[in-house]
Backbone as CSV, one residue per row, in Angstrom:
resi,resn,N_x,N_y,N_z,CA_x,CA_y,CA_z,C_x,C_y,C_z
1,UNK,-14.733,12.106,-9.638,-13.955,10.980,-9.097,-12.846,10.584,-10.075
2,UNK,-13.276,10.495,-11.244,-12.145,10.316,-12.024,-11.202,11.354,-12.307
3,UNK,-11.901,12.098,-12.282,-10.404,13.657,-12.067,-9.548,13.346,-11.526
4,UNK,-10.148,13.017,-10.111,-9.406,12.991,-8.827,-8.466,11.788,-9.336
5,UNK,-8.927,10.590,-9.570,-7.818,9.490,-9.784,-6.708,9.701,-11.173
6,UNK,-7.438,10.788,-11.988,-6.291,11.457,-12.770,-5.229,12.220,-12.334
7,UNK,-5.721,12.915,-11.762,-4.922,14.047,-11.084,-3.695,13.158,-9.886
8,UNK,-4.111,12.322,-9.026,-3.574,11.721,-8.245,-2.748,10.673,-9.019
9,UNK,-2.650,10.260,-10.112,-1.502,9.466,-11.294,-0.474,10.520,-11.296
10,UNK,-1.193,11.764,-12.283,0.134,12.740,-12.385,0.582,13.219,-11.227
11,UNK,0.506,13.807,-10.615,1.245,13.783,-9.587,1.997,12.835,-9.027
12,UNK,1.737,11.490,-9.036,2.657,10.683,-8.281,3.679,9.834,-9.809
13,UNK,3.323,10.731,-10.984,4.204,9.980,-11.854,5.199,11.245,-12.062
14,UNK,5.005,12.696,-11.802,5.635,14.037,-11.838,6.880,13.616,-10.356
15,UNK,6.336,13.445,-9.628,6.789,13.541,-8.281,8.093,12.305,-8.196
16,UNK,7.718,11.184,-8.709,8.331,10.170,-8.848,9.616,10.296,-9.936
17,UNK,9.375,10.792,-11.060,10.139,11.534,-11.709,10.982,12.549,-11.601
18,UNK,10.971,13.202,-10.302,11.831,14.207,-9.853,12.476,13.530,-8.977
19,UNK,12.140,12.760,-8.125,13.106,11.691,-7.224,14.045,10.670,-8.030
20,UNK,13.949,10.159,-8.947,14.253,9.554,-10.245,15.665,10.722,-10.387
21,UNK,15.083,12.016,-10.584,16.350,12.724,-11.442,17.338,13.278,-10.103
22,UNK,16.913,13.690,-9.062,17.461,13.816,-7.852,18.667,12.652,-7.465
23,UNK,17.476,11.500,-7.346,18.892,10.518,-7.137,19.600,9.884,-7.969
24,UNK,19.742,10.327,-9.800,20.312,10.144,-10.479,21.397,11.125,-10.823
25,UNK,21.442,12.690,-9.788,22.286,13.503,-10.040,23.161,13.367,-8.596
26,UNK,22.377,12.475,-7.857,23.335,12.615,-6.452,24.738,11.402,-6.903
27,UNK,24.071,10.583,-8.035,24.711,9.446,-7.722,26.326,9.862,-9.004
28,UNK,25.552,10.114,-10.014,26.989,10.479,-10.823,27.856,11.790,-9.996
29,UNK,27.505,12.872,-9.386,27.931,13.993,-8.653,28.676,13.562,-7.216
30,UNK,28.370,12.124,-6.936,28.461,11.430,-5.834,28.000,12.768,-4.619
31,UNK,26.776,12.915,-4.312,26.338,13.639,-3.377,25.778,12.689,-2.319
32,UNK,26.152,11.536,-2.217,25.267,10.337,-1.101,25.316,11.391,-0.262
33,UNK,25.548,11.772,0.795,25.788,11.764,1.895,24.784,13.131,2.310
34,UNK,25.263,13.939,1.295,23.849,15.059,1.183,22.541,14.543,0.884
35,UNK,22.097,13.454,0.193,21.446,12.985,0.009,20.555,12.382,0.810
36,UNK,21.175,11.676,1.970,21.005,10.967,2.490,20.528,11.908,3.980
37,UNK,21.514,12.515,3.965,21.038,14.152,4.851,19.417,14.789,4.776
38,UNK,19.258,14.718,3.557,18.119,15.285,2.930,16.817,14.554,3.460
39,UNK,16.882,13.347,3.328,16.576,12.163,3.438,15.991,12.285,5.418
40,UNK,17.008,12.604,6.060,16.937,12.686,7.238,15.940,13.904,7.688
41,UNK,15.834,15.257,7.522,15.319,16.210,7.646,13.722,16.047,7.103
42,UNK,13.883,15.506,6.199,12.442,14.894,5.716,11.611,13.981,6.656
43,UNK,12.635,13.408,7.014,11.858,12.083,8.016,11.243,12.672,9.233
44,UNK,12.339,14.013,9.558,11.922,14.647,10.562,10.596,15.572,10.172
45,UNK,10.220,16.213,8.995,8.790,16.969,9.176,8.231,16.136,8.896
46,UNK,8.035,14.650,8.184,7.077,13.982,8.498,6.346,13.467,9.931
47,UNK,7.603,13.429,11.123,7.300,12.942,12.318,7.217,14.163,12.982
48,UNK,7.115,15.025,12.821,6.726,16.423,13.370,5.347,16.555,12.865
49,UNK,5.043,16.465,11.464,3.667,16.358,10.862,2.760,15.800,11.426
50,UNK,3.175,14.322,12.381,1.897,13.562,12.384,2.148,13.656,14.173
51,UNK,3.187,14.247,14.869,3.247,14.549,16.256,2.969,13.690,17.140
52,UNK,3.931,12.445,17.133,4.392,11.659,17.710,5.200,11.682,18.781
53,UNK,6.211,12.438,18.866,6.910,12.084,19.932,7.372,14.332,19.676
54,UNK,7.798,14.494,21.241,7.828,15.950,21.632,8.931,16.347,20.543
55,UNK,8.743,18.011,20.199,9.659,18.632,19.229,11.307,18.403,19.933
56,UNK,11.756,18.563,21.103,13.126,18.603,21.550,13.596,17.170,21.412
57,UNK,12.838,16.104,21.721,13.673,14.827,21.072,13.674,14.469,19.961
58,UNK,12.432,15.286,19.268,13.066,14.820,17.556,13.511,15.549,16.727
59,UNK,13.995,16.748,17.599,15.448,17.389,16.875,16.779,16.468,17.637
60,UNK,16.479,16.271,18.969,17.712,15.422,19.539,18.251,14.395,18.184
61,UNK,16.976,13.568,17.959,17.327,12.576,16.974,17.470,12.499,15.677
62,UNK,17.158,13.998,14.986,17.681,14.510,13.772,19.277,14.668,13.950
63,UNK,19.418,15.611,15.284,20.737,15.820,15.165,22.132,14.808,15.771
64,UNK,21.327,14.000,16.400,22.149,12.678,16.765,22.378,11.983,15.528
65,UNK,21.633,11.730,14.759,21.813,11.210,13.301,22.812,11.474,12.506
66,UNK,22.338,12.933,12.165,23.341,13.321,11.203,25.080,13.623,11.769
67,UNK,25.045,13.375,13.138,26.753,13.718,13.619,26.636,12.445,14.066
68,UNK,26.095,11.400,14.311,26.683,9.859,14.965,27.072,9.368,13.414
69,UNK,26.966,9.556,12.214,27.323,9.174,11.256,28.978,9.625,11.430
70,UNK,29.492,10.774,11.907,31.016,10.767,11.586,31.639,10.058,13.377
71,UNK,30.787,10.267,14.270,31.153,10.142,15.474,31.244,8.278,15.809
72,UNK,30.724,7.483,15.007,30.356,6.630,15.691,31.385,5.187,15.236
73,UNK,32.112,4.256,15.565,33.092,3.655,14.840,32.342,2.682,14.363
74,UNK,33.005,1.929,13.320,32.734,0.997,12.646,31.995,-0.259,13.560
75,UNK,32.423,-0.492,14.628,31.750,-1.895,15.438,30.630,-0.992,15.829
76,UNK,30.388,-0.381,16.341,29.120,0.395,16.698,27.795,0.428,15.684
77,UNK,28.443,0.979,14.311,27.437,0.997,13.647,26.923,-0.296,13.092
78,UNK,27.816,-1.476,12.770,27.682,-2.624,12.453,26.920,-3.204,13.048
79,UNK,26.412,-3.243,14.852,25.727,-3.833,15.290,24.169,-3.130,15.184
80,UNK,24.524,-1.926,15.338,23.000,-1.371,15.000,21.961,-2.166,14.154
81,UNK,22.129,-2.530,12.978,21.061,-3.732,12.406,20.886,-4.645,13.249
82,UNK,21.177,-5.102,14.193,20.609,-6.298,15.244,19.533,-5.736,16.336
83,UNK,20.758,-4.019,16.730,19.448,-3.375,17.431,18.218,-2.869,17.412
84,UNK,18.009,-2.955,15.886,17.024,-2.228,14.994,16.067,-3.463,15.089
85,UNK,16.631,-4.244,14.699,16.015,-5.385,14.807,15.064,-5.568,16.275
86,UNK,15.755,-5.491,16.992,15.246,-5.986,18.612,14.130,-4.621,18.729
87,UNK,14.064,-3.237,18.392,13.210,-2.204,18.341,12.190,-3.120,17.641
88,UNK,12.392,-3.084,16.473,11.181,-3.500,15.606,10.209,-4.815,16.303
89,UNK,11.025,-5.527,16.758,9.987,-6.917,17.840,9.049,-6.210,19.013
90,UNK,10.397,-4.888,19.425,9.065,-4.528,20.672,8.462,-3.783,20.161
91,UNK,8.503,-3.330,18.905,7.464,-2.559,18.428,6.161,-2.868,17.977
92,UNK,6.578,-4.339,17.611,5.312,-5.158,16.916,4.662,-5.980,18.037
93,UNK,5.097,-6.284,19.395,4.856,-7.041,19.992,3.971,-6.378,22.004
94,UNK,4.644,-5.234,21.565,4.287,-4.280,22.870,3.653,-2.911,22.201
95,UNK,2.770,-2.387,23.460,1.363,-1.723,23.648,2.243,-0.597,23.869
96,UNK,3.665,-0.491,24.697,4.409,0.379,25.510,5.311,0.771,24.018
97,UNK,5.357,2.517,24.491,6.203,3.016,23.295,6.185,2.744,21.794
98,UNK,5.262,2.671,21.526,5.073,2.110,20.380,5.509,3.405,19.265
99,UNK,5.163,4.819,19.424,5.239,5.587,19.065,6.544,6.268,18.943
100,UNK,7.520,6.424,19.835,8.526,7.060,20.334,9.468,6.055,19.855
101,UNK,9.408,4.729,19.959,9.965,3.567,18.951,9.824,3.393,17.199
102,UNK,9.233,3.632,17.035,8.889,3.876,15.774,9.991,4.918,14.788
103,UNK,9.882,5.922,15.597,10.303,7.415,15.216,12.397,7.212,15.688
104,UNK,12.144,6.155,16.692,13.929,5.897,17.201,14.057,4.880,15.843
105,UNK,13.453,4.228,15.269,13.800,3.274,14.427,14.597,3.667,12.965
106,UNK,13.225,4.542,12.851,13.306,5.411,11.380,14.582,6.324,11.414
107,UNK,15.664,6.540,12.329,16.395,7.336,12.138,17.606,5.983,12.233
108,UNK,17.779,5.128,13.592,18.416,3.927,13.155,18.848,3.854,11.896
109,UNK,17.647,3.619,11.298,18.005,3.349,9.585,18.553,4.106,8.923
110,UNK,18.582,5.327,9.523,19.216,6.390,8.302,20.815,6.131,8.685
111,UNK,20.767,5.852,9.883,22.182,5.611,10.487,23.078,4.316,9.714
112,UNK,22.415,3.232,9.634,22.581,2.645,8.705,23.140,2.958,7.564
113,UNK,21.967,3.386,6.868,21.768,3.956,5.007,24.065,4.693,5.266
114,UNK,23.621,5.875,6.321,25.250,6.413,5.850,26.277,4.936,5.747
115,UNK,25.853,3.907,7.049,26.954,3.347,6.900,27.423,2.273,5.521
116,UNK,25.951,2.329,5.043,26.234,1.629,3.565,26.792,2.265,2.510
117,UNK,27.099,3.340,2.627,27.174,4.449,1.786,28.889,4.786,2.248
118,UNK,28.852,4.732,3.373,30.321,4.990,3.236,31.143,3.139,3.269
119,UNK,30.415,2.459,3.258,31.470,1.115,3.237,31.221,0.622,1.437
120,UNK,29.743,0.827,0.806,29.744,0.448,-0.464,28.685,1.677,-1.536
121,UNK,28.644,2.493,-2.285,27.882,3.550,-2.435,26.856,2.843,-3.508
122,UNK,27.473,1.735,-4.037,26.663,0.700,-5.336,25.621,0.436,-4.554
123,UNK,25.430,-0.239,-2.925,24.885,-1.448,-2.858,23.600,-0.036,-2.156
124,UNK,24.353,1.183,-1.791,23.019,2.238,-1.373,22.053,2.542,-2.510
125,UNK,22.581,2.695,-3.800,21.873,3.366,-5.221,21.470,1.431,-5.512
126,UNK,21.861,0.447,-5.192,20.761,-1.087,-5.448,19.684,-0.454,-4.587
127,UNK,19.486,-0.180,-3.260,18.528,-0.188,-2.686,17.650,0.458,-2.887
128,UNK,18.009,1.833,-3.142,16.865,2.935,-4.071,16.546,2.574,-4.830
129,UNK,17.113,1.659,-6.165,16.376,1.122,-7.019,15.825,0.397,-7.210
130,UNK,16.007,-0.894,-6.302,14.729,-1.980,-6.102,13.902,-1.780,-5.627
131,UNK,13.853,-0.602,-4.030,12.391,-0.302,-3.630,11.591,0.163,-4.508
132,UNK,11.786,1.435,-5.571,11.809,2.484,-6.621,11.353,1.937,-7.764
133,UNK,11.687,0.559,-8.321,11.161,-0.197,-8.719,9.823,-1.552,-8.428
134,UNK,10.458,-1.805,-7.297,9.200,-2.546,-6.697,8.322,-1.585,-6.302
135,UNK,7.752,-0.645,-5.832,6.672,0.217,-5.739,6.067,0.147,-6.648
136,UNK,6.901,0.673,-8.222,5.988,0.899,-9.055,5.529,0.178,-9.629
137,UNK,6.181,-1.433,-9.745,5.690,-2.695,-10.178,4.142,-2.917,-9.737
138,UNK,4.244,-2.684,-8.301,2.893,-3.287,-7.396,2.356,-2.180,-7.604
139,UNK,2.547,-1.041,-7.723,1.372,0.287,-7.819,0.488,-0.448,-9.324
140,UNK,1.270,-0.199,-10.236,0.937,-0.605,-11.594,0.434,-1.654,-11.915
141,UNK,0.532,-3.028,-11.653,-0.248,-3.902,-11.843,-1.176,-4.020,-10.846
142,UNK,-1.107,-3.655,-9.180,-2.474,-3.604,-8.295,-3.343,-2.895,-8.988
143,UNK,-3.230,-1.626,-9.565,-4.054,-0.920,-10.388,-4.461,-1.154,-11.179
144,UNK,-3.844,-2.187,-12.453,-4.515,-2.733,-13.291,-5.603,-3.734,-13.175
145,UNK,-4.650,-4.780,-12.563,-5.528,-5.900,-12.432,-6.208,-6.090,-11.497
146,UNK,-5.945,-5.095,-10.734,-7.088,-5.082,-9.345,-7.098,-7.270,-8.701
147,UNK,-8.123,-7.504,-8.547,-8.505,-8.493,-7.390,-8.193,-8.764,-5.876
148,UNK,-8.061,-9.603,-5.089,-8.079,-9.513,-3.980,-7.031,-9.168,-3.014
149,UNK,-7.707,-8.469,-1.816,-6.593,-7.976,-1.128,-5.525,-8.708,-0.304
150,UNK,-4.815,-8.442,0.308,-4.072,-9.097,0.845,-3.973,-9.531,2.356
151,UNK,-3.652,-8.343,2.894,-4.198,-7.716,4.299,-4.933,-6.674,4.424
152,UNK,-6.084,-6.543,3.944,-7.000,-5.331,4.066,-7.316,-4.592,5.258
153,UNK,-7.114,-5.056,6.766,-7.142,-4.471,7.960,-6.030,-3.994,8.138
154,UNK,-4.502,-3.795,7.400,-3.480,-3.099,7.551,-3.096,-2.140,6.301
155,UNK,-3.140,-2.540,5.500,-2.742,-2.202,3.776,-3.905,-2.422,2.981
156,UNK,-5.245,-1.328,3.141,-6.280,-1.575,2.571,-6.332,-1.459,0.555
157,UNK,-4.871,-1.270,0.221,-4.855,-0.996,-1.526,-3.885,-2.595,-2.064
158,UNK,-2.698,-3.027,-0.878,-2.322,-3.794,-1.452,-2.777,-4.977,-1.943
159,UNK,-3.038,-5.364,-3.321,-3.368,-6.922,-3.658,-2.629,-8.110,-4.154
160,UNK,-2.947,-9.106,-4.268,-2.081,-10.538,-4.677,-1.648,-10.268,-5.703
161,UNK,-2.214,-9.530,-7.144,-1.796,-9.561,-8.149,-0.477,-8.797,-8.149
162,UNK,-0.749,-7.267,-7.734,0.246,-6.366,-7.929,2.030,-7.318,-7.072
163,UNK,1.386,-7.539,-5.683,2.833,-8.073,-4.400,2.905,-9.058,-5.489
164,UNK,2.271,-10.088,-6.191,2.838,-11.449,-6.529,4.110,-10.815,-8.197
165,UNK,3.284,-10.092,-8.517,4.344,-9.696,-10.059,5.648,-8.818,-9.564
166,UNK,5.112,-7.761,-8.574,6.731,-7.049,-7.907,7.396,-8.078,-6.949
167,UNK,6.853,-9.206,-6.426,8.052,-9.648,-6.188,8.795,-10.938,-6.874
168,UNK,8.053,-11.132,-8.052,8.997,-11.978,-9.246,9.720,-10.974,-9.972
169,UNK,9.340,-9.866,-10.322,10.138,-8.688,-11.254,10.972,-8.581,-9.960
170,UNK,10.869,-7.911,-9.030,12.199,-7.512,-8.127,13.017,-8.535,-7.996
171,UNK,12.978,-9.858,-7.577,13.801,-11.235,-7.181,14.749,-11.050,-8.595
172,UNK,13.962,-10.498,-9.986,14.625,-11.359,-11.585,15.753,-10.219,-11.554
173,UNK,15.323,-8.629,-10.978,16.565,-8.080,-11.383,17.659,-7.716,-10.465
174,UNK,16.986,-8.444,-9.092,18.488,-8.402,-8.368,19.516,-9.386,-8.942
175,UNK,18.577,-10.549,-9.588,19.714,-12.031,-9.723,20.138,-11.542,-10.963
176,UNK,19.506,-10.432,-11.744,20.630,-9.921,-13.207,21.107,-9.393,-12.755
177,UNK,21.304,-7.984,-11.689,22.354,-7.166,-11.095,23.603,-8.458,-10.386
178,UNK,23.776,-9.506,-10.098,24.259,-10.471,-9.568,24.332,-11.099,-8.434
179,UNK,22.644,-10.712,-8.170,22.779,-11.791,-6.431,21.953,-13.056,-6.811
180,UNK,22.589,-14.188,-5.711,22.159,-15.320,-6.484,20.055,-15.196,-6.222
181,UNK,19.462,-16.155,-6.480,18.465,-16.040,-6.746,17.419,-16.383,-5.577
182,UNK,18.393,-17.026,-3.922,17.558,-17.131,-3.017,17.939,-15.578,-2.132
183,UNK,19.066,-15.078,-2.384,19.427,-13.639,-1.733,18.000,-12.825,-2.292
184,UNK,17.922,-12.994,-3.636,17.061,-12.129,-4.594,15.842,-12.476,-3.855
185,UNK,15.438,-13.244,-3.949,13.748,-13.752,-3.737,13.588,-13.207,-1.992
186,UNK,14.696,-13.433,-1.106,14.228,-13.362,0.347,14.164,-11.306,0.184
187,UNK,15.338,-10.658,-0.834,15.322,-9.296,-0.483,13.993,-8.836,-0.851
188,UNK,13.179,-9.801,-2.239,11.925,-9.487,-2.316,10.271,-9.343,-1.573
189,UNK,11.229,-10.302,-0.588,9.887,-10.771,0.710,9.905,-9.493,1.348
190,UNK,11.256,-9.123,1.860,11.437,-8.181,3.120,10.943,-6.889,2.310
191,UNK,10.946,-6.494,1.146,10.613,-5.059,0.309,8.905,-5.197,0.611
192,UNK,8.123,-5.985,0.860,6.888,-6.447,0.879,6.466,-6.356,1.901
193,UNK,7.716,-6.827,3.329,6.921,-6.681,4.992,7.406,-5.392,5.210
194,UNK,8.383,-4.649,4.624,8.847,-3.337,5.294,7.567,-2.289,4.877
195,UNK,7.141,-2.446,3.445,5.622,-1.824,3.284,4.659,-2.268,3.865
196,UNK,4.447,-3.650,4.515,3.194,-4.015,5.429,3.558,-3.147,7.192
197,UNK,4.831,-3.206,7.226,5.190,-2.732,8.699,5.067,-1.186,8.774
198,UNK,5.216,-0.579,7.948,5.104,0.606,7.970,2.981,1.128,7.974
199,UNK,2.898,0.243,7.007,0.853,0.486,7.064,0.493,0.058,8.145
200,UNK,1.267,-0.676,8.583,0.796,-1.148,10.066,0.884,-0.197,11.253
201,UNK,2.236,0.725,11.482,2.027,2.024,11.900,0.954,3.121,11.732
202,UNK,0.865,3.171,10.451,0.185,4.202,9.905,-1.886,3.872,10.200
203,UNK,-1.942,2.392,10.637,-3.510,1.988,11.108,-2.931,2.238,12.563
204,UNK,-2.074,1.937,13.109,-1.721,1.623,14.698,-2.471,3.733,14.777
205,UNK,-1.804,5.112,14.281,-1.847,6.190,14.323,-2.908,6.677,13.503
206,UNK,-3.816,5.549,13.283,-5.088,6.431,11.925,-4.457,7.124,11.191
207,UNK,-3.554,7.348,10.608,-3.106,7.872,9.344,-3.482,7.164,8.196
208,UNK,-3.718,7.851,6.984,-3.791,7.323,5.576,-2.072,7.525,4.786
209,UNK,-1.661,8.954,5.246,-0.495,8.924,4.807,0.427,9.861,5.742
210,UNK,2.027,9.593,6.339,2.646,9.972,7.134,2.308,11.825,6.585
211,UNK,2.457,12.270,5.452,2.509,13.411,5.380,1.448,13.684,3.489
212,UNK,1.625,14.965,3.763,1.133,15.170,2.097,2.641,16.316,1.440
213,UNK,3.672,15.927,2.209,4.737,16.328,1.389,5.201,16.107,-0.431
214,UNK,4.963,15.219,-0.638,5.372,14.307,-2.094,3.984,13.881,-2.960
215,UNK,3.376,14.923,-2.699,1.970,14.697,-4.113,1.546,13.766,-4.673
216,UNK,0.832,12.741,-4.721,0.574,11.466,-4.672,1.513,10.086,-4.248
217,UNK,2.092,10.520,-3.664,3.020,9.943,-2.593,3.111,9.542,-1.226
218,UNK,2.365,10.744,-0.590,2.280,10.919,0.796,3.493,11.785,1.391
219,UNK,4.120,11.051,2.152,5.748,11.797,2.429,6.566,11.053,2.523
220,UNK,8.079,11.377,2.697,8.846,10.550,2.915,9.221,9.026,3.532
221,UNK,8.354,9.229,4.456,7.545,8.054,4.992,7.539,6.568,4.532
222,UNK,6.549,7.385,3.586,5.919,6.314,2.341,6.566,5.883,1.766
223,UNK,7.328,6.483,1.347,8.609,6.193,0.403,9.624,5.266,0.567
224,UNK,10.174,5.311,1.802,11.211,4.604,2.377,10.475,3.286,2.735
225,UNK,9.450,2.836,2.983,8.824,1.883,3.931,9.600,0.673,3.136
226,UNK,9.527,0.109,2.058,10.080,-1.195,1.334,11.340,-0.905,1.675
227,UNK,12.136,0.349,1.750,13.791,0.330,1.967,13.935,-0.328,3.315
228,UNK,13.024,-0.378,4.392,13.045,-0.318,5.480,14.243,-1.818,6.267
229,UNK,12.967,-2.822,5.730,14.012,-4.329,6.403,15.262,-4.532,5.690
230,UNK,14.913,-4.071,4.166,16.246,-4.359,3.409,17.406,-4.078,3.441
231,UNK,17.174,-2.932,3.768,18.534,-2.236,4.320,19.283,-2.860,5.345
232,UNK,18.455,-3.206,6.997,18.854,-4.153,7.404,19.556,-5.228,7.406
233,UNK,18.640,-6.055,5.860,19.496,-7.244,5.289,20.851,-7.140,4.783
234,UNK,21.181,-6.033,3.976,22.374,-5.335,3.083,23.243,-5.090,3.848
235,UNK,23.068,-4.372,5.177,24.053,-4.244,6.311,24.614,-5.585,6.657
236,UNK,23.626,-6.461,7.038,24.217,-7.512,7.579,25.380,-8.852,6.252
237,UNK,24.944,-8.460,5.118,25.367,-8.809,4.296,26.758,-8.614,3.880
238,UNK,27.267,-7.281,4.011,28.199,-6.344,4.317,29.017,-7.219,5.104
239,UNK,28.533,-6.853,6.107,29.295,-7.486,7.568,29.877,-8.859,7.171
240,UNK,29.108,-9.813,7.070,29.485,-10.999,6.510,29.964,-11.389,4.950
C-alpha cells in the first residue's frame, strides 16, 4: 500500500513536471494556439475513453473546435461564456442530456481558452497557473493535514484543510499578479466549484478518473476541471 501511494506521488510529481516544462516552452516560443490544439485532441480521447457520446459527433466537435476558432467573429465568441453558462444549469439541473452536454461544454471552453489567447496570451498562461498552482496547494496540504471532508458524496479526497489554504494562497497571488483582492478571492471560489463540477460528472458516470492518460493525474479531464468556471469569469472580464 505504501508503494502504491509512493509510486502514485512520483508519477503525478514527474507528470506534473513535464506539463510545467511544456507550457513553459509554449509560452516563451509563443506556441498558444498549438497548445491549446493539443489541449483539444486530448479532451477528445478522454471522451472517447469513457464513451459518452457516439464517435462521429465527437470528432464533429473536435473538428468544429479547432476551425470555429478562425471561423467564428468576435461577437459570437464573446457571447459563448453566457452560453456555457446556460449548458452548465441544464446540466446540473436536468436528468435529460446530461452526457452529450457535458462533452458540448468541455469543448465550448476550449473555444473560449483560443479566444483568450488571441485577445490577451498573459491572462491564458494566469489561468494555467493558478489552476496549476491551486491543485497543488490542495493536493499538498489535503495530504498532509488530512481532516474532514468536504463533500464526500461528490469529491470523496477533497478536505477543508487542503480547499481552505489553496484558496487563501490562490486569492494572495492573483492580488500580487494585480487583481484587486475581491476579483482574487471570487476567482478562488470558482477554481474550487469547477473541481467540485467536474467530480460531480465523474460520480454522475461512476468514474474515479476521466482517463489514465497523465499518470497520477488521471487525464486531461482532471486537469482542466479548476480552469473550467474561471475561464468563463476571464472571458467575461475581457469583455467588460
Amino acid at each position: 500500500m505504501r508503494e502504491s501511494l509512493d509510486s502514485n506521488y512520483y508519477n503525478r510529481l514527474l507528470v506534473g513536471s513535464i506539463i510545467l516544462l511544456v507550457v513553459a516552452i509554449s509560452f516563451f516560443l509563443k506556441l498558444d494556439i498549438y497548445l491549446i490544439s493539443i489541449v483539444v485532441m486530448l479532451i477528445t480521447y478522454d471522451i472517447y475513453n469513457i464513451k459518452i457520446i457516439k464517435l462521429p459527433v465527437l470528432i464533429f466537435f473536435c473538428l468544429s473546435t479547432l476551425l470555429t476558432n478562425f471561423l467564428l467573429s468576435d461577437q459570437i465568441k464573446n457571447v459563448l461564456s453566457i452560453f456555457l453558462i446556460l449548458v452548465v444549469i441544464f446540466i446540473i439541473f436536468s436528468n435529460n442530456y446530461k452526457k452529450e452536454l457535458f462533452s458540448l461544454s468541455v469543448f465550448i471552453f476550449c473555444i473560449i481558452l483560443f479566444n483568450i489567447v488571441s485577445t490577451d496570451r498573459n491572462l491564458f498562461y494566469i489561468i494555467l497557473l493558478i489552476s496549476f498552482f491551486n491543485d497543488t496547494v490542495a493536493y499538498i496540504f489535503g495530504k498532509s493535514i488530512g481532516g474532514p471532508l468536504i463533500v464526500p458524496f461528490i469529491s470523496p479526497k477533497k478536505t477543508w484543510s487542503g480547499t481552505l489554504i489553496s484558496f487563501t494562497l490562490s486569492s494572495l497571488l492573483l492580488f500580487f499578479i494585480g487583481f484587486d483582492i475581491l476579483f482574487s478571492s471570487l476567482i478562488a471560489i470558482f477554481l474550487f466549484l469547477g473541481d467540485i463540477f467536474f467530480s460531480y460528472i465523474k460520480r454522475y458516470l461512476n468514474l474515479n478518473d476521466f482517463s489514465t492518460l497523465l499518470k497520477g493525474h488521471g487525464g486531461i479531464l482532471d486537469r482542466i476541471d479548476s480552469m473550467f468556471f474561471i475561464t468563463i469569469i476571464f472571458q467575461i472580464y475581457l469583455i467588460l
